[in-house]
C-alpha positions as CSV (number, residue, x, y, z in Angstrom):
1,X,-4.3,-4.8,-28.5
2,X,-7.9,-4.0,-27.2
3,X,-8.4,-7.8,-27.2
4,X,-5.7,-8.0,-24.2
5,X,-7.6,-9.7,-21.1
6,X,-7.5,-7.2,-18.2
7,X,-5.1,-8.0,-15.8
8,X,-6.1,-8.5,-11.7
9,X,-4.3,-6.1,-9.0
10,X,-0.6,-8.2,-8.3
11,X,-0.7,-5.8,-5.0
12,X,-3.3,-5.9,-2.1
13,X,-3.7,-2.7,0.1
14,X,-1.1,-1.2,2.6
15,X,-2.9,-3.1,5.6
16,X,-3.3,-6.2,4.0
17,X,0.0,-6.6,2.0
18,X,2.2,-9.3,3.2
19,X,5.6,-8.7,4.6
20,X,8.0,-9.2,1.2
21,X,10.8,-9.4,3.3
22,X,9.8,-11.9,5.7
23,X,7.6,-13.7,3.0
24,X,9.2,-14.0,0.2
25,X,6.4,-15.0,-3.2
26,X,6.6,-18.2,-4.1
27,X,4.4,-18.9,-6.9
28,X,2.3,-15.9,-9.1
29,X,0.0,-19.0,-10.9
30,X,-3.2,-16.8,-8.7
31,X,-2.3,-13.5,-10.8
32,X,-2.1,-15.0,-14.4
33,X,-1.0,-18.2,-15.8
34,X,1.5,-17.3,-18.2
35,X,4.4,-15.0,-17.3
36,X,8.6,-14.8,-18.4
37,X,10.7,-16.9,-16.8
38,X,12.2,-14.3,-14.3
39,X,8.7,-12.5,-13.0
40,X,8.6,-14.4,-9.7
41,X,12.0,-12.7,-9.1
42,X,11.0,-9.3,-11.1
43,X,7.4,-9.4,-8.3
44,X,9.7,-10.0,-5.4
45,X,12.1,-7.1,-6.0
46,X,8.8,-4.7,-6.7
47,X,7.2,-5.8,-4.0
48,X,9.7,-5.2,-1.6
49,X,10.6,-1.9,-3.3
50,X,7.0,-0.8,-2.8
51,X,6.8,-1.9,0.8
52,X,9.2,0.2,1.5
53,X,7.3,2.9,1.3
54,X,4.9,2.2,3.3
55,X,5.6,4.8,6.1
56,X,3.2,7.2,3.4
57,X,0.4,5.8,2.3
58,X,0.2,8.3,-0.2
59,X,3.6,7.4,-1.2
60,X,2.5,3.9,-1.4
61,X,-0.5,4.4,-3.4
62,X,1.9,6.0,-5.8
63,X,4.3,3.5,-6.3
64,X,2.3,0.8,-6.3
65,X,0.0,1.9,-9.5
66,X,2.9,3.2,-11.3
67,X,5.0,-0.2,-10.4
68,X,2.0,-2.5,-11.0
69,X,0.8,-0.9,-14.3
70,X,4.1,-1.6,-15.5
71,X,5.0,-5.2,-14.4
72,X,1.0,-5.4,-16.3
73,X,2.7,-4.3,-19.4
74,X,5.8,-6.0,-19.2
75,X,4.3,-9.4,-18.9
76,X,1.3,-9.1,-20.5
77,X,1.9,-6.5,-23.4
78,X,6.0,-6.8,-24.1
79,X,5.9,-10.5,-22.7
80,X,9.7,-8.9,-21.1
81,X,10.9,-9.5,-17.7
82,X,12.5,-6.3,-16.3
83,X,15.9,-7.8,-17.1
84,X,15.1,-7.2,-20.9
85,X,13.8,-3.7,-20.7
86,X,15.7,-1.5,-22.6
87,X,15.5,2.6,-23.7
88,X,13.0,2.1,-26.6
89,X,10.7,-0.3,-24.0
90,X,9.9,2.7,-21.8
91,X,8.9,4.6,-25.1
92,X,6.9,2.3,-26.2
93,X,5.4,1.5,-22.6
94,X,4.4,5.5,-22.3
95,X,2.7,5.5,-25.3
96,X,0.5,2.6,-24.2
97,X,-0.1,4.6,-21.2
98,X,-1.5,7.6,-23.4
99,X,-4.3,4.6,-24.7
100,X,-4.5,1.7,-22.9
101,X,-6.5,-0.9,-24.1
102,X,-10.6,-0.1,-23.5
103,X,-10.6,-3.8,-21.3
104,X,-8.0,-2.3,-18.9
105,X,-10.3,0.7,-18.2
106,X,-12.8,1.1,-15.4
107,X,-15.8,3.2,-14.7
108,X,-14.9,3.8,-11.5
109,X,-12.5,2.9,-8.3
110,X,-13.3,-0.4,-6.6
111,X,-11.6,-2.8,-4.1
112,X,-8.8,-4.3,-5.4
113,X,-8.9,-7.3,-3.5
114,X,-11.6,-9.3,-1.4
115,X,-12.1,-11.3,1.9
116,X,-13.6,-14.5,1.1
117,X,-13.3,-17.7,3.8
118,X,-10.5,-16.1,5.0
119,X,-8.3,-15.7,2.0
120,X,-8.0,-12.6,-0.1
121,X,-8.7,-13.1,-3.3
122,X,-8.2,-10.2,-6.5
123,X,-11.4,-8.3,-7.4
124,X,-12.5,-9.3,-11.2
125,X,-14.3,-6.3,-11.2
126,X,-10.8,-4.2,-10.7
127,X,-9.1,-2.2,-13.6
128,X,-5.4,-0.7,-13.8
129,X,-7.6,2.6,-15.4
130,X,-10.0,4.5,-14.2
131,X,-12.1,6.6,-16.7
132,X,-16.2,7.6,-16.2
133,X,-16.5,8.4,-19.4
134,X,-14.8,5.3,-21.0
135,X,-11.3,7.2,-22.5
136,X,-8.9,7.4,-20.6
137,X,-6.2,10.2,-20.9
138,X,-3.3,10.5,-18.4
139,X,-2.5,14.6,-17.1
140,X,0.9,15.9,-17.4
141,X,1.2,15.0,-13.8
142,X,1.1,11.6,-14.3
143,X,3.5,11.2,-17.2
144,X,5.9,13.3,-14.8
145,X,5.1,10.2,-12.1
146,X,5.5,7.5,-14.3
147,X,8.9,8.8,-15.1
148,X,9.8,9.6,-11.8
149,X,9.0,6.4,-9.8
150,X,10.2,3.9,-13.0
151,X,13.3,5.6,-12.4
152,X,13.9,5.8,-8.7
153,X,12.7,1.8,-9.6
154,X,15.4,1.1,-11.8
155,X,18.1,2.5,-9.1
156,X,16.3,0.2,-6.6
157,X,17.4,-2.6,-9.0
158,X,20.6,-1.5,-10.1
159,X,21.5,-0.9,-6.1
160,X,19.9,-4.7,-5.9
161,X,23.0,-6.1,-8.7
162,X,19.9,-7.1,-10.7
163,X,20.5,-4.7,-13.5
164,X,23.4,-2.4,-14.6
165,X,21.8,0.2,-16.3
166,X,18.6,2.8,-15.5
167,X,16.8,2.9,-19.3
168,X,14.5,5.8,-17.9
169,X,17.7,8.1,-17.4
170,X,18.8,6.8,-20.8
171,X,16.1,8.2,-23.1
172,X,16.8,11.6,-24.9
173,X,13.7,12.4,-25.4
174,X,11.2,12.7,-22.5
175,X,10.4,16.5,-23.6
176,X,8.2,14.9,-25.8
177,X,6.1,13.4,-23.2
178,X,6.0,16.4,-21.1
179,X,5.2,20.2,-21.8
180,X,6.8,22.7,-20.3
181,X,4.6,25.2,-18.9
182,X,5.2,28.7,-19.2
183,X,4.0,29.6,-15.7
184,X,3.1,27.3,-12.8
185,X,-0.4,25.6,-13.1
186,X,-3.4,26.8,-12.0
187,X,-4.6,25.5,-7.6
188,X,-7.4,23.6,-7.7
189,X,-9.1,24.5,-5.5
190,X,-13.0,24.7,-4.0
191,X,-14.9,28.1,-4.9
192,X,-16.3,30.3,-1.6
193,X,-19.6,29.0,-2.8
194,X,-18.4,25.2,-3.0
195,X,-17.0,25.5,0.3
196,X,-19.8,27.4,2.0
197,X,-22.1,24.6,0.7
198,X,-19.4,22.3,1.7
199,X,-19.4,23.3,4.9
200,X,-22.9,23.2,5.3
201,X,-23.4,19.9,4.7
202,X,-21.0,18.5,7.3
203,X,-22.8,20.5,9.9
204,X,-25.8,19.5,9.0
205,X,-24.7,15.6,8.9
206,X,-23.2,16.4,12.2
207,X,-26.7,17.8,13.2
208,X,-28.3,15.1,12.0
209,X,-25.8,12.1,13.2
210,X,-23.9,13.5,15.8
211,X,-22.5,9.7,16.6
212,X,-21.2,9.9,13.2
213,X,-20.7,13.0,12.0
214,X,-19.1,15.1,14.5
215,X,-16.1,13.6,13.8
216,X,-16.9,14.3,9.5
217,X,-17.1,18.2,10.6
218,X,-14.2,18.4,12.5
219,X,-12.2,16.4,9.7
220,X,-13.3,19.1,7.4
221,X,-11.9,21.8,9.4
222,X,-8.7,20.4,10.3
223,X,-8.3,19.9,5.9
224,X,-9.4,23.7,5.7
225,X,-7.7,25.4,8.5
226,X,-4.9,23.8,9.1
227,X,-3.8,22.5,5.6
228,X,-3.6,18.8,6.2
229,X,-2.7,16.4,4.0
230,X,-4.8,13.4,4.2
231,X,-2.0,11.2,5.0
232,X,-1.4,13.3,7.9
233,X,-4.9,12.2,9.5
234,X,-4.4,9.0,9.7
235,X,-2.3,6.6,12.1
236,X,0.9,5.2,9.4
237,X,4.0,3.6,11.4
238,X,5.5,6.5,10.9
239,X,3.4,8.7,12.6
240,X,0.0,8.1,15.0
241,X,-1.6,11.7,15.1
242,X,-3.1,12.5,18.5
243,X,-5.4,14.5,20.5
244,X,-1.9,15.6,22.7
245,X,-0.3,16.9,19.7
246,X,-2.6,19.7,20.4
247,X,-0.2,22.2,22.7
248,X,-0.5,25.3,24.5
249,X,2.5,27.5,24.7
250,X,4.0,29.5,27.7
251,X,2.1,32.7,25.6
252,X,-1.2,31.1,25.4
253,X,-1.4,30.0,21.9
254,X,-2.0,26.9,20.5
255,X,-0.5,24.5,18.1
256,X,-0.8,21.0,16.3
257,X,2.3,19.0,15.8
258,X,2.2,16.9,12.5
259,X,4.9,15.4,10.3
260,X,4.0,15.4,7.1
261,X,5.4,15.2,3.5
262,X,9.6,14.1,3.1
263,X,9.0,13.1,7.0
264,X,9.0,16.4,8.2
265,X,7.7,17.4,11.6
266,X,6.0,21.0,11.8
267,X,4.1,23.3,14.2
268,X,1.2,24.6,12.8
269,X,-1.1,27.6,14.4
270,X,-4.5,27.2,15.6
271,X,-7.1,29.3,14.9
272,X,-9.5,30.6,17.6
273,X,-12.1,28.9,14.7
274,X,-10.0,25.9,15.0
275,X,-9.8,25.3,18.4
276,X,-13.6,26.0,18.5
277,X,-13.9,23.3,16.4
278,X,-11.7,20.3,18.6
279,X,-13.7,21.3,21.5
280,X,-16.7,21.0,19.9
281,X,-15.2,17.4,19.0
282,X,-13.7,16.8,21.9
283,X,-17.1,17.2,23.5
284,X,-19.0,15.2,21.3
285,X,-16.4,12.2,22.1
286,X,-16.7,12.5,26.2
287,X,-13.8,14.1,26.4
288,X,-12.8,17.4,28.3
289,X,-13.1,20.6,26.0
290,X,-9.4,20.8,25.7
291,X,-6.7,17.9,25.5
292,X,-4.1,17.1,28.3
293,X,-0.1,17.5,27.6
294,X,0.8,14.1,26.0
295,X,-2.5,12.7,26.1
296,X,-2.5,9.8,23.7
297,X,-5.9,9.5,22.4
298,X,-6.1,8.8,18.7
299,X,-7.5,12.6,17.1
300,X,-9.6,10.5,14.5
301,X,-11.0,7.8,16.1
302,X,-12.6,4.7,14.6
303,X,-16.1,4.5,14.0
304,X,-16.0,1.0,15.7
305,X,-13.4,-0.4,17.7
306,X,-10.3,1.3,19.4
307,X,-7.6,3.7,18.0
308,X,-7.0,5.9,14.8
309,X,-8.1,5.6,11.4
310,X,-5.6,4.2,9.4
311,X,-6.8,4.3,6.2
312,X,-6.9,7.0,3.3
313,X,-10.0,5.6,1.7
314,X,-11.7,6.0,4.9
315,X,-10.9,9.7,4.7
316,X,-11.8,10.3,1.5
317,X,-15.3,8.5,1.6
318,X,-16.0,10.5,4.8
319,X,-15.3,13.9,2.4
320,X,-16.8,12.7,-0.5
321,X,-20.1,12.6,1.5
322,X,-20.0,16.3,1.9
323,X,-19.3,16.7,-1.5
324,X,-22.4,15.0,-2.7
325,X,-24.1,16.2,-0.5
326,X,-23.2,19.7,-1.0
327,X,-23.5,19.2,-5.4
328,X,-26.7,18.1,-4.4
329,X,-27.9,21.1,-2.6
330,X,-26.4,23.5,-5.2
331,X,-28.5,22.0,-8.2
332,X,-31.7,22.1,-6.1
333,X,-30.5,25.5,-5.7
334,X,-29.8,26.1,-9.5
335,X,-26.1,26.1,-9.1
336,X,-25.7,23.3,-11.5
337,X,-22.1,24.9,-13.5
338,X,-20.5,25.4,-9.7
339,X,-21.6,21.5,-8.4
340,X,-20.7,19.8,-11.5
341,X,-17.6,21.5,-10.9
342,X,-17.6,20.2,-7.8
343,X,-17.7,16.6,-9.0
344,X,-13.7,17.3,-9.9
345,X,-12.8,17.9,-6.4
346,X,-10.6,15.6,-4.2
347,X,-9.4,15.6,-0.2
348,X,-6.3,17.6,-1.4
349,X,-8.3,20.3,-3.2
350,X,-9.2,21.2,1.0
351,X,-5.9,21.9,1.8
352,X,-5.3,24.2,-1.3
353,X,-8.2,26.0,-0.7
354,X,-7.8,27.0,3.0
355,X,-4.0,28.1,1.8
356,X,-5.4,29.8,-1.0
357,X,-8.1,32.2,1.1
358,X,-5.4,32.6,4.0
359,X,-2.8,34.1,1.5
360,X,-5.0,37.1,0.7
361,X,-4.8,38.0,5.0
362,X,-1.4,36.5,6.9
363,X,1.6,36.8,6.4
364,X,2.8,34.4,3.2
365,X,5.7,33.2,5.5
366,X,3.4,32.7,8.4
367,X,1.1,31.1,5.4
368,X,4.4,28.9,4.2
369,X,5.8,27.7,7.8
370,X,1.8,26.4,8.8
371,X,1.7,24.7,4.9
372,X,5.1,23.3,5.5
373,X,6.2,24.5,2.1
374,X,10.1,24.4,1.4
375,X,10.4,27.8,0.1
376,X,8.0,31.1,-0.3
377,X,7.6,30.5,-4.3
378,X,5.6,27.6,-3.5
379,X,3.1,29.5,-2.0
380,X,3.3,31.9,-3.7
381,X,1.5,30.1,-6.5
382,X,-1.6,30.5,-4.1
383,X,-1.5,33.4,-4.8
384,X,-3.4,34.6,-8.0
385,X,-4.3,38.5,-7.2
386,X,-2.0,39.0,-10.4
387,X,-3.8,36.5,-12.3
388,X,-7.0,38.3,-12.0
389,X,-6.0,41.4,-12.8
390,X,-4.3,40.0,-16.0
391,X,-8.1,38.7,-16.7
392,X,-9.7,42.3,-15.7
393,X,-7.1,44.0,-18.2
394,X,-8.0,41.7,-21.0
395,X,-11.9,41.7,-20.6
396,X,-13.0,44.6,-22.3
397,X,-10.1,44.2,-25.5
398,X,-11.7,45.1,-28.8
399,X,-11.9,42.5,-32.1
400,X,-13.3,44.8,-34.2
């Protein structure tokens, strides 16, 4: 199997993807030469299944890598168009999954596509895996999303008339995919040290590059204090975040108005910290100290150009700058266990942090409402006071 030529990316980006609806593919000859008979069909009803999703970029993200790794496998691997899948096919494909072929494994994330003379052509250097150290070894998280979006997948098709039967909900025997935890996993989340080093890097980038890097500090805080997702940064069709969804009510207070995961709109409190913060921001950008009712100006702008970031990666290169920065700093300082640590962290490891410290002072509905968790036991999971005092009671226990 290992001598299975990598495949290229069949999908380009949210921005760049091509209406499936109003374009329907006509030939796949420029993402491999030999395919079943019915892939041009089986491309067609995945690529407008995934576009339809693309009101989240998150979401998109999601289905796209779990859709795409499979069409890989299904043409490539099984040499099955999605017509011939069957129960033991998803079996066998989640076992690939668990060791893909070393070919089909990256070192690291890179574009998936490229501009050149005006056509966008797929990235050689792309892989389906992404691995530093060379293994690759999917989490329990994404078995349970494999499942989860093959299956919502399969509907799609069975809804379509192109299939009559869901094979994912046929298998008996996922359990032996997934474990079953005995209590919820554990937040991942940045340390006070990580985040006080954190934190000092984007000010200091900010001192340093104002033009630039105001706008870095201020996305830090927003992650932090007011537990935003990164999808709800940036400017989706859905939703186009703005400097007037900052409101004062009839008591004085302040609030940010988001919609966020399930397409949910929520208020969320701002902190005196916070609002410290967007004038600060505000200021940097020309702007009066505090925003107008309804004023439309995008809350992050573009470095160049007009209006609102609309893209994830964007985000998460701006954050992994302070990240590197702040690893950097700790080793210097002889912090080298908390920064390699540090190296783990993502965007959504901000939002879980600022929940997690806020937990031990408000409220945990006030905590829940600002979140925009469905229920209490969700965050209650931040909160691990009896975690650590089942750690204290066991420290001292004698061997011998």
């Amino acid at each position: 199997m290992s001598d299975i030529k990598s495949p290229v990316a069949f999908f380009d980006t949210l921005e760049a993807m091509p209406n499936p609806f109003k374009n329907p593919v006509q030939t796949l000859d420029h993402l491999l030469a030999d395919h079943p008979a019915d892939a041009i069909g089986d491309y067609q009803h995945a690529s407008e299944f995934i576009y339809s999703y693309r009101g989240s970029p998150d979401t998109f993200s999601t289905y796209r890598r779990e859709i795409e790794h499979f069409l890989h496998w299904c043409w490539l691997v099984a040499k099955k168009s999605l017509n011939q899948i069957v129960r033991e096919d998803i079996e066998d494909y989640v076992e690939f999954t668990r060791a893909p072929p070393k070919t089909w494994i990256g070192a690291k994330n890179v574009a998936r596509y490229l501009d050149k003379e005006g056509l966008r052509i797929p990235n050689e250097q792309w892989r389906p895996y992404v691995s530093a150290g060379g293994e690759y070894v999917p989490s329990q998280s994404a078995i349970q999303s494999l499942f989860s979006v093959l299956s919502s997948f399969f509907n799609f098709l069975i809804q379509e008339n192109q299939l009559s039967a869901n094979p994912v909900s046929q298998m008996r025997q996922k359990s032996k995919f997934l474990r079953k935890q005995q209590s919820q996993g554990k937040i991942r989340r940045l340390s006070p040290l990580q985040w006080e080093f954190v934190m000092d890097a984007a000010e200091t980038l900010a001192a340093e590059q104002p033009q630039v890097h105001e706008r870095t500090l201020f996305i830090m805080n927003a992650l932090f204090a007011m537990y935003l997702r990164i999808s709800e940064l940036v400017e989706t069709s859905r939703w186009q975040p703005q400097m007037g969804h900052f409101q004062l009510d009839q008591e004085g207070n302040w609030w940010f108005t988001t919609v966020g995961k399930g397409n949910k709109e929520r208020e969320i409190s701002v902190s005196d910290a916070m609002l410290a913060s967007l004038k600060r921001y505000r200021l940097s950008r020309g702007l009066a100290a505090l925003p107008s009712p309804g004023e439309a100006a995008p809350l992050i702008h573009k470095t160049r150009g007009k209006g609102g970031i609309t893209s994830t990666r964007q985000i998460r290169g701006i954050v992994q700058t302070c990240f590197d920065a702040a690893a950097d700093k700790m080793r210097k300082e002889g912090f080298d266990e908390e920064a390699e640590r540090l190296g783990d962290a993502t965007v959504h490891w901000l939002r879980h942090t600022g929940i997690s410290e806020d937990v031990k002072h408000r409220p945990r509905e006030h905590v829940r409402d600002d979140a925009g968790h469905g229920s209490s036991a969700i965050t209650d999971r931040y909160i691990d006071v009896e975690r650590a005092e089942r750690h204290a009671s066991a420290r001292h226990k004698q061997i011998r």
